[in-house]
Each structure stands twice: as structure tokens, then as C-alpha cells.
N, C-alpha and C positions, 0 to 999 in steps of 0.2 A: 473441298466442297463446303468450309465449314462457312465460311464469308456469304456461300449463296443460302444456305439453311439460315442464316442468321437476316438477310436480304428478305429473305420469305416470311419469317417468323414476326421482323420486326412491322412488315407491313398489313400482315394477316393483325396483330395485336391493335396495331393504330387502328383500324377499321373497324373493330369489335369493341375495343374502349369507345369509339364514337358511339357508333350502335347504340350501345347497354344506355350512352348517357338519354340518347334522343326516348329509348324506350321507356325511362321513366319519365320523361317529359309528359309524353304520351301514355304513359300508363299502358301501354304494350308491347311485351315479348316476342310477340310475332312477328316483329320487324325482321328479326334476326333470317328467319327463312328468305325472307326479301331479298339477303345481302348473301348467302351462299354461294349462287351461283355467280354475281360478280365479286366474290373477294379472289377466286381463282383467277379471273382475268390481271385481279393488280398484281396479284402473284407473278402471271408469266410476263407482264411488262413490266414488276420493278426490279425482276431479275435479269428480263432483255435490257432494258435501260442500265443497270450497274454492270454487267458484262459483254453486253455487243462490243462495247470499245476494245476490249482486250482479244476478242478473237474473229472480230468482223461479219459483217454479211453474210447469210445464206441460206440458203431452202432450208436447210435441217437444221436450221436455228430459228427460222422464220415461222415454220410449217406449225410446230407446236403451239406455236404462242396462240397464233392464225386461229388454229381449231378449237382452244382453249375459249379463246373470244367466243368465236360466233355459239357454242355452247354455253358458256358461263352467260352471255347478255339476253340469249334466248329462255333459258331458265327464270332470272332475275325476273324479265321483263312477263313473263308468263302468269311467274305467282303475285305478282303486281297489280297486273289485272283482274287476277280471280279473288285476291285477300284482301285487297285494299276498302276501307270501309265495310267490311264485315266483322268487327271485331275481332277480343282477341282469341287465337286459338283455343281449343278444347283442352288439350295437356298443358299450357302455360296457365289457365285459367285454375285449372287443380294445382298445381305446385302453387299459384297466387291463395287462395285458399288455407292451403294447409300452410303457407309461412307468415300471413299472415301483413304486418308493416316492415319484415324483414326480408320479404321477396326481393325488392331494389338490388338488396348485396348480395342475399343466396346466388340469384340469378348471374351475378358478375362472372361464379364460377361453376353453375351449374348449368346453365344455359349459354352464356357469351363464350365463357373460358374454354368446356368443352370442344361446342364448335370451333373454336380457333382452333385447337390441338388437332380436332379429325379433318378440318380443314390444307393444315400443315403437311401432316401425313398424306393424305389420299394425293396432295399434290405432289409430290416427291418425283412421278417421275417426268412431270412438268420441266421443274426446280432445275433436277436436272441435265435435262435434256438442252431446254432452250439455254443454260451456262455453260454447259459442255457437250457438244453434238457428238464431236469425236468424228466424223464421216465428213469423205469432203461433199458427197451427194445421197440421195434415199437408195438401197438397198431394198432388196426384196420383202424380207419382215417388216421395214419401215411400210412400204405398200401395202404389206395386208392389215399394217395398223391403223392405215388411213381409211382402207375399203370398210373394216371394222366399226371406226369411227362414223364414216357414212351413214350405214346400216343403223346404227346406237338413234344416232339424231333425226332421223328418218322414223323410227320406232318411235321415238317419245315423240315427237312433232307430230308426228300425224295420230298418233293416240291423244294426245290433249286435245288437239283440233276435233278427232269425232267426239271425244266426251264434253267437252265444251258445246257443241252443237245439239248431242243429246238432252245435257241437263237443259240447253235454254228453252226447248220445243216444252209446255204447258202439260202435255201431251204422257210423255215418260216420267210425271212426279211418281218417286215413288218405285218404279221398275229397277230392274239392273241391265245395264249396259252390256248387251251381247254381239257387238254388229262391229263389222269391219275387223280392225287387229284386237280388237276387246273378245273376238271372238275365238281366236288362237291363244292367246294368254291373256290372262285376268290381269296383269300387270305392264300392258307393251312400255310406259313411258320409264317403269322402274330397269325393266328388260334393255328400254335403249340406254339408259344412265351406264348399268354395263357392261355395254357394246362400247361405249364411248371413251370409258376409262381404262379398261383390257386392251384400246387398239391404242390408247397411247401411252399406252404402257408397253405394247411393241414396240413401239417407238424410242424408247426409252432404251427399250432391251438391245435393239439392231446399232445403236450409238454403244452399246457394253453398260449400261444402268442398270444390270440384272436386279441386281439388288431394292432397284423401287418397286419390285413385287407387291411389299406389303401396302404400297397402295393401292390398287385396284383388289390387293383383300379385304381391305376394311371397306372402302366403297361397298364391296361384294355384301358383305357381313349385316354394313348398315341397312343395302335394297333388300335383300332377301327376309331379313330376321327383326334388328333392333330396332329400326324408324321407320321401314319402307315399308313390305308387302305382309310382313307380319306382324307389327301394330296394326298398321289397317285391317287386319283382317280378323283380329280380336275383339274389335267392337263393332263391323258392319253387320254382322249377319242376327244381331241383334234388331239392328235398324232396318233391316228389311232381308227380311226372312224367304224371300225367294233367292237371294246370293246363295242358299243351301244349294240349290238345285243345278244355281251356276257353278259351284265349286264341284260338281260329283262329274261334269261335264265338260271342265274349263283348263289346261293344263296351268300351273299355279302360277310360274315365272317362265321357262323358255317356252317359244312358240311350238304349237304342235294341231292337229287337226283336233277339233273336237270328238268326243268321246260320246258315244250313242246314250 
């Protein structure tokens, strides 16, 4: 496997040295979020492109890539819409700050380097899946890692869509978002993220990939705790002090009925 981790590695890096350069073009960091969700995509095509030839066509070689796409271009293209022309982020904005004229380089490996690493990892069981299926067809786990994946993209897709529709309404400045799956979990889009990496991580597993576990842990790690639902939720309730109320009510990450 080491040809296909180096396949991954060296196209996740090209992408992120672009990145970094365009960002100080632009004097923004926040590109990087732009490109997460498709650096996964070049992942599982520069790995289908460097080893389709060696083991040929087929659904469980196909299937991963397939769902990696339409996730990784739906994410991309999401935060596209809602960042673009809004400045840069609030935490790239504080590390700019506090480094000073030497953000440009910190950032190389604090910000681009980073992600490329948790990038590399969480794809692993992409990587390899779609270079080594091992199955001549999908298996039963491979199917509940596809139903999985459904559910994952289903969650975050239609949670961005209500919230998107929230904030735009004049109406909700200022409230918190309690309606539709905002109302079952405080987090459905972090909750679909994963759904989405656990089920191909099934995927992964029903080919004999046990071992890419450790990606859908760190995924895990990053929604729940380091970047996802628990940064977030360190500084909103600051910003608007009725989230208390949603939080005593709201189940935090998996869905559940609300609480009296």
C-alpha cells in the first residue's frame, strides 16, 4: 500500500502548497476550508487513475470514489457560497494577529500542513479501498455503509439548506435555529459528516481495510470536540444567549427528540 499512501500524500500536498500560495495572494486563510472538501475528491481519482489499470473496473472500486465526489464537491461548493466575500475567518484572523508578518510561513504548517495531514488520515479508508477493493461485488457491510453514507449526506444537506434558509429570512436575526433537524440535534450537518465517513469506512472494512479505522476516528474527534461542534459551541452562547436554552433542550450530536 505504500505507492497508494504516497499517490495520496503527494496529491493532497500539491493542493495545499497551491492553496497556502493563493492565500497570501489574497491575504486569506480561509481558502483552505474552501478546498477540504474537494481535496478528498482528487484523493480518490488520483488514486483511481494510478491503480484502475492494475486491477480493472468495478462497483467496489467505482462506488467509493462515486460517494467521495458527490460529498467532497457538495461540501466545497457549499462553503463557497456562504464564505466567499465575507472575509477572513474569525480564528485565522487571531493567529494573523498574534503572528504578526510571519503568519504567511506559520500558516504553511500550522494551518495548510495540518490539514493536509488530517486530510491524508481521515482518507485512508478511501485510499484504500478504491486501490484495493479485494471483493469481486458489494457485500452486506459494504451496503450498510452505503445506507450510512446516504443518511450522513441527507443530514448535512438538508441541515445547511434549513439553516441557510433561516439565517436569510430578516426575520430570525439574532434567534437560534430550532426547526426541522436543527431540532433533533444541535449539530445534523456535523452528525451527517459522520454518517458519511463511518459508512465508508464500512466500506473499507467489508473489502478487509480494518485497519482505516483511525479515520473515521479522527473525523470523529475533529466533529465532535477539536473544530466541529465544540469550537462552535465555545463561543456561540456568548453571541446569543438564548443557545443556553437550546442546549438544556437540544441533544448535542446524535439525533434524539427534544427534551421538555
Amino acid at each position: 500500500m505504500g505507492d497508494v499512501f504516497l499517490t495520496a500524500a503527494s496529491t493532497i500536498a500539491l493542493l495545499l502548497l497551491i492553496t497556502w500560495v493563493v492565500s497570501g495572494i489574497v491575504s486569506n486563510a480561509s481558502i483552505v476550508d474552501l478546498v477540504w472538501g474537494f481535496g478528498f475528491v482528487l484523493v480518490a481519482w488520483a488514486v483511481f487513475v494510478r491503480h484502475a489499470p492494475e486491477i480493472g473496473l468495478g462497483g467496489s472500486l467505482l462506488v467509493p470514489a462515486m460517494l467521495t465526489t458527490v460529498w467532497g464537491l457538495r461540501l466545497s461548493a457549499y462553503l463557497a457560497w456562504r464564505n466567499i466575500g465575507k472575509g477572513e475567518d474569525y480564528r485565522y484572523r487571531a493567529m494573523r494577529e498574534r503572528h504578526g508578518g510571519r503568519f504567511f510561513w506559520v500558516s504553511l504548517g500550522t494551518v495548510f500542513g495540518l490539514q493536509g495531514v488530517l486530510m491524508w488520515i481521515v482518507s485512508l479508508p478511501v485510499q484504500a479501498t478504491v486501490a484495493r477493493p479485494d471483493t469481486v461485488g458489494f457485500e452486506w457491510l459494504a451496503m450498510v455503509g452505503v445506507a450510512a453514507w446516504v443518511v450522513g449526506f441527507l443530514f448535512e444537506t438538508v441541515g445547511d439548506t434549513q439553516l441557510a434558509r433561516f439565517k436569510a429570512d430578516p426575520a430570525n436575526k439574532g434567534k437560534v435555529m430550532d426547526r426541522g433537524l436543527w431540532r433533533y440535534t444541535r449539530h445534523p450537518n456535523y452528525f451527517g459528516d459522520f454518517c458519511v465517513w463511518w459508512g465508508l469506512y464500512l466500506i473499507a472494512l467489508d473489502a478487509g481495510h480494518w485497519w482505516t479505522i483511525v479515520g473515521p476516528a479522527v473525523m470523529t474527534a475533529l466533529l465532535m470536540t477539536y473544530s466541529g461542534a465544540g469550537l462552535l459551541e465555545k463561543t456561540i452562547v456568548n453571541r446569543r444567549p438564548a443557545y443556553q436554552d437550546y442546549i438544556k433542550k437540544t441533544s448535542p450530536f446524535f439525533p434524539m427528540p427534544p427534551r421538555a
